[in-house]
N, C-alpha and C positions, 0 to 999 in steps of 0.2 A: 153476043151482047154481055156484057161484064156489069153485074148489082152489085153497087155500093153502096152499104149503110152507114150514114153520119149519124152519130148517137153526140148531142151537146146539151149541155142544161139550157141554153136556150134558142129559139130563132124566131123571122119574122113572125107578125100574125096576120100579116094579109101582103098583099105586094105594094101597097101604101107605108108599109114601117119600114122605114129605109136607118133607122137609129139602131136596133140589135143587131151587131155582130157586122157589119158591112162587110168586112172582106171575105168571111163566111158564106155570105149568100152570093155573094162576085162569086165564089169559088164554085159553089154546089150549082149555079144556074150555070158558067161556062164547060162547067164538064158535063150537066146533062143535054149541052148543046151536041156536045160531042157525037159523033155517028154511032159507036161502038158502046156505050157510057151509059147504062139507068142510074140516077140518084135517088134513095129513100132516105128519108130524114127523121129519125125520134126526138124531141124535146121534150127535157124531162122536167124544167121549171117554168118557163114561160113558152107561148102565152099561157095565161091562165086559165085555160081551158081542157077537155077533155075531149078530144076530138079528132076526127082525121079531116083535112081539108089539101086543098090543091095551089099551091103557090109556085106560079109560073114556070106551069108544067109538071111539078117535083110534090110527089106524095109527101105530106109532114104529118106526123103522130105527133100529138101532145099527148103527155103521161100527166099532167099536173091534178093533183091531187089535194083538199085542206087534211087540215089537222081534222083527229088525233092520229098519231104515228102517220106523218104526212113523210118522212122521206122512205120509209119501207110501202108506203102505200104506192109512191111516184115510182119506183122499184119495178115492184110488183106489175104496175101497170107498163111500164115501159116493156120489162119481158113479155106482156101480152101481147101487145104490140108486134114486137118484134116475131114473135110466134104466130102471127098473121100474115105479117112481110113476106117470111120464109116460105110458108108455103105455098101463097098465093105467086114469087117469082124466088125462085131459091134466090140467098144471099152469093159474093161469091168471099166479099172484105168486109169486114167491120171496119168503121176509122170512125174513131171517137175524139172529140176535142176538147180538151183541158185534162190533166191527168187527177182526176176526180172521180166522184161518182157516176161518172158517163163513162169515162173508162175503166171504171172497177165491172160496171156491170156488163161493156165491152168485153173484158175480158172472162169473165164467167162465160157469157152466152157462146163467147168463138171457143172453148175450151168443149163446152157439149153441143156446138154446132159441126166442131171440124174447120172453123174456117182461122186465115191469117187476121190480126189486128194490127191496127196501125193505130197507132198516138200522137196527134201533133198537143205537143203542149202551148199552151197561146197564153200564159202571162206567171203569174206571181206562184203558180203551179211549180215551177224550176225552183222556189225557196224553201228553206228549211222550214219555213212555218207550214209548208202543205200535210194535215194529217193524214192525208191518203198514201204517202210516200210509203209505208213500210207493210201495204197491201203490193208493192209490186218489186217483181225482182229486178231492176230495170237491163242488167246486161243480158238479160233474155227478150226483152220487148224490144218493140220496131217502134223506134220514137223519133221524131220529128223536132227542132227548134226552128226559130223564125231569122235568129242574127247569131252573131261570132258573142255579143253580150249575153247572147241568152244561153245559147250553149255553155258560154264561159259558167255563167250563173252553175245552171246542172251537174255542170263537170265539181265545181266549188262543192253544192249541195250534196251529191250521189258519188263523186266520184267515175260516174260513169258519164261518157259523150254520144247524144243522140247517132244514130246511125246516117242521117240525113240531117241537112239544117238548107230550110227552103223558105226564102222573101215571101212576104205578100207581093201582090202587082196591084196597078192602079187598072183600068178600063177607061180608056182613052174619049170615051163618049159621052163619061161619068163628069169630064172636065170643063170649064168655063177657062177662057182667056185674061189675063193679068187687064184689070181694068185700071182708072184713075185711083190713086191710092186715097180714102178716107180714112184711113184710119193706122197708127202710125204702128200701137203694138196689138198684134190679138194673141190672146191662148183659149185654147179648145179644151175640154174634158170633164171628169164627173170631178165634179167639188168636193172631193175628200181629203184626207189628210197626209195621202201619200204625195198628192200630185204636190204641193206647198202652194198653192192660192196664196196665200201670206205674205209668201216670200216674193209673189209676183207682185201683190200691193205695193208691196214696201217696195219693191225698184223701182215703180212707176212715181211712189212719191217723192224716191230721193231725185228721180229726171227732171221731176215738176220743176226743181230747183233751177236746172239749163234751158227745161222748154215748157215753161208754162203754159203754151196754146196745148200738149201733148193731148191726145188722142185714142185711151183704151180698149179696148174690149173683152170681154173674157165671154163666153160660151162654152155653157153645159150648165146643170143642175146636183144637186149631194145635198148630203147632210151638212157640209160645214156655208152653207151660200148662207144662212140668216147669221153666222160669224162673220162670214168675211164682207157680207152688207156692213156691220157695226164697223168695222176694222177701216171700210173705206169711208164711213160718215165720223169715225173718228179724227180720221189725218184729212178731212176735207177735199177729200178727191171726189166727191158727184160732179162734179165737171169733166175729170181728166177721166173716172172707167166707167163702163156702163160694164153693168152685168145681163147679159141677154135670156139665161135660162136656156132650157133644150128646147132645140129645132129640129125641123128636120134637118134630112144630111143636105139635101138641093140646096137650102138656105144657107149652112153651113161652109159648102164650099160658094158659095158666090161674097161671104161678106171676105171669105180668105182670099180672094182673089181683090180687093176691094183693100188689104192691108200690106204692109211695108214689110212690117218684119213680126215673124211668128217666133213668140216666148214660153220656151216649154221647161217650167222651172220641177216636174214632174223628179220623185226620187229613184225611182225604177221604171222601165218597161220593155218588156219583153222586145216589141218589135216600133212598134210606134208608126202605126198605119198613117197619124194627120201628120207626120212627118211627110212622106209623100206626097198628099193631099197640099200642104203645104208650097211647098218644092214646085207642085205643076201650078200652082194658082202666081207664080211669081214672087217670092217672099227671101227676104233673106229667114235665116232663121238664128238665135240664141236658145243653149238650150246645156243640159248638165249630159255625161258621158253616158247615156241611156239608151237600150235601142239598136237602132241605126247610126246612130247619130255618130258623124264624123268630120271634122277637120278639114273644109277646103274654102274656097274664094268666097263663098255666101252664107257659107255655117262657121260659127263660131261655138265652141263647147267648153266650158266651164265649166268646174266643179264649185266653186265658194260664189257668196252674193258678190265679193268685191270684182273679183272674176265675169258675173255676167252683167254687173252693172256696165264696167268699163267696155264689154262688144257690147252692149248698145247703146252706149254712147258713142262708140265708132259708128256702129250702122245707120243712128239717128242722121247720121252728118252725110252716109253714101246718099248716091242714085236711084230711086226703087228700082226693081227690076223689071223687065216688061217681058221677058220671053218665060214661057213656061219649061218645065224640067220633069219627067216623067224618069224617075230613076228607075224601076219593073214596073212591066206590063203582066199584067194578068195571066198572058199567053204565054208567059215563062214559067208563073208559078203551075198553070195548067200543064203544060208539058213536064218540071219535074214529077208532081203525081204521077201521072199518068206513066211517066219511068217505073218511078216504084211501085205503083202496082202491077205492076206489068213482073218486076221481080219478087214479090210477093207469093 
């Protein structure tokens, strides 16, 4: 039996939070499915709690700790943790996610544990803005990317190229069937100022101009939703978008299965999970060079607004789709791990 410790700033807090980290927990519950496989899990931001509890199946530690001196405190507590793990089942891997403070203290702990660490990085982590970058040497770490853009990023960033670069997968059980389409564009995610929310208004209101019945949706929540509410009471779209706020993910995928074509005017991302999500709900999509994202019969990829306004005004005019599209399953990204740790 082989112990692995996931060390990440956050995960669920009960087996009803299906919103942190989704492919995360696909991950840590398919491999502790595994015969051979124990998963431990430390969290060292959320939930906000201080506690050990049991989420389906898989020990989790939360280290979350308040102010004063709140992230030496989360630290501190997290090594404790892990100081319980160890002895109660010796560790055999540390694999820590985001190259952050869950990987810094990954790699402290494997350095006076004795064991291998792995790094998968999962987003804006691969940018020159990461200031954790110059705590690690990286042509000595075992590091992980999610796509060819995110690698590309790293390589940009560090000069140096993950050792591995492994997809998310979807979980086939996880999916609903392309239904009657109500709704013509959606976009998913946290309303902040990377994703350009703005920039999605604004296509939607120059479409208004060819299809005024048009049919919005956006889902998720941030800080910029009470701008881009004014943004769309501005240009008089409370008809054309409805802003839904955070759901769960069930709700999530049933209204994308329920839309025509998915709008991801996002200015980076690493790997971009509701791309997939997307993809099996039956959607064409529009979307900037981000990700996964690539170039064929139902994806259209842009870089300028002029750019993605014109695919969807193609796509307005196609056929919805009806069949679903599962680019990785889960069972692949589970089998690469499960390689690498194996060479580890």
């Amino acid at each position: 039996m082989k112990h692995i410790l996931f060390i990440t700033p956050g995960f669920a807090a009960n087996e009803r939070d299906s919103q942190c980290i989704p492919p995360l927990q696909l991950l840590a519950k398919k491999l502790n499915d595994e015969q051979d496989i124990q998963v431990s899990i430390v969290s060292l931001h959320y939930p906000y709690t201080n506690e050990n509890y049991i989420w389906n199946g898989i020990s989790v530690y939360s280290s979350f700790r308040k102010a004063p001196l709140k992230k030496v405190r989360v630290l501190n507590q997290a090594r404790k943790w892990i100081g319980i793990i160890h002895k109660k089942n010796p560790i055999d891997i540390i694999h820590s996610f985001w190259l952050t403070d869950s990987a810094l203290i990954g790699q402290v702990l494997s350095k006076k544990l004795g064991l291998p660490h792995l790094i998968t990085l999962m987003g804006q982590d691969a940018r020159p803005s990461n200031k954790y970058l110059r705590f690690f040497d990286l042509k000595n770490c075992y590091c992980v990317t999610l796509s060819n853009y995110h690698q590309k990023q790293l390589i940009q960033t560090s000069g140096v190229k993950a050792k591995w670069l492994i997809p998310w997968g979807l979980d086939k059980n996880d999916l609903k069937p392309a239904q009657r389409k109500e709704y013509d564009i959606i976009g998913v995610g946290n309303l902040i100022k990377l994703k350009d929310y703005s920039l999605f208004i604004q296509l939607i209101h120059r479409l208004k101009e060819v299809k005024p019945d048009l049919k919005a949706l956006i889902i998720g929540g941030g800080e910029e939703e009470s701008t881009l509410k004014e943004q769309i009471k501005s240009l008089g779209l409370q008809e054309q978008i409805q802003l839904l706020g955070t759901i769960p993910r069930t709700e999530v995928l049933d209204y994308l299965s329920k839309g025509k074509i998915f709008l991801h005017t996002s200015e980076y991302e690493s790997f971009g999970y509701v791309f997939l999500e997307a993809l099996a709900a039956g959607m064409h999509i529009v979307s900037k060079p981000v990700g996964i994202a690539e170039t064929d019969t139902n994806w259209a990829v842009e870089t300028t607004e002029e750019g993605l306004y014109s695919a969807l005004e193609n796509k307005l005019l196609l056929e919805a789709i009806t069949s679903s599209f599962i680019k990785n399953s889960i069972e692949n990204t589970v089998k690469a791990y499960l390689k690498v740790y194996g060479e580890l």
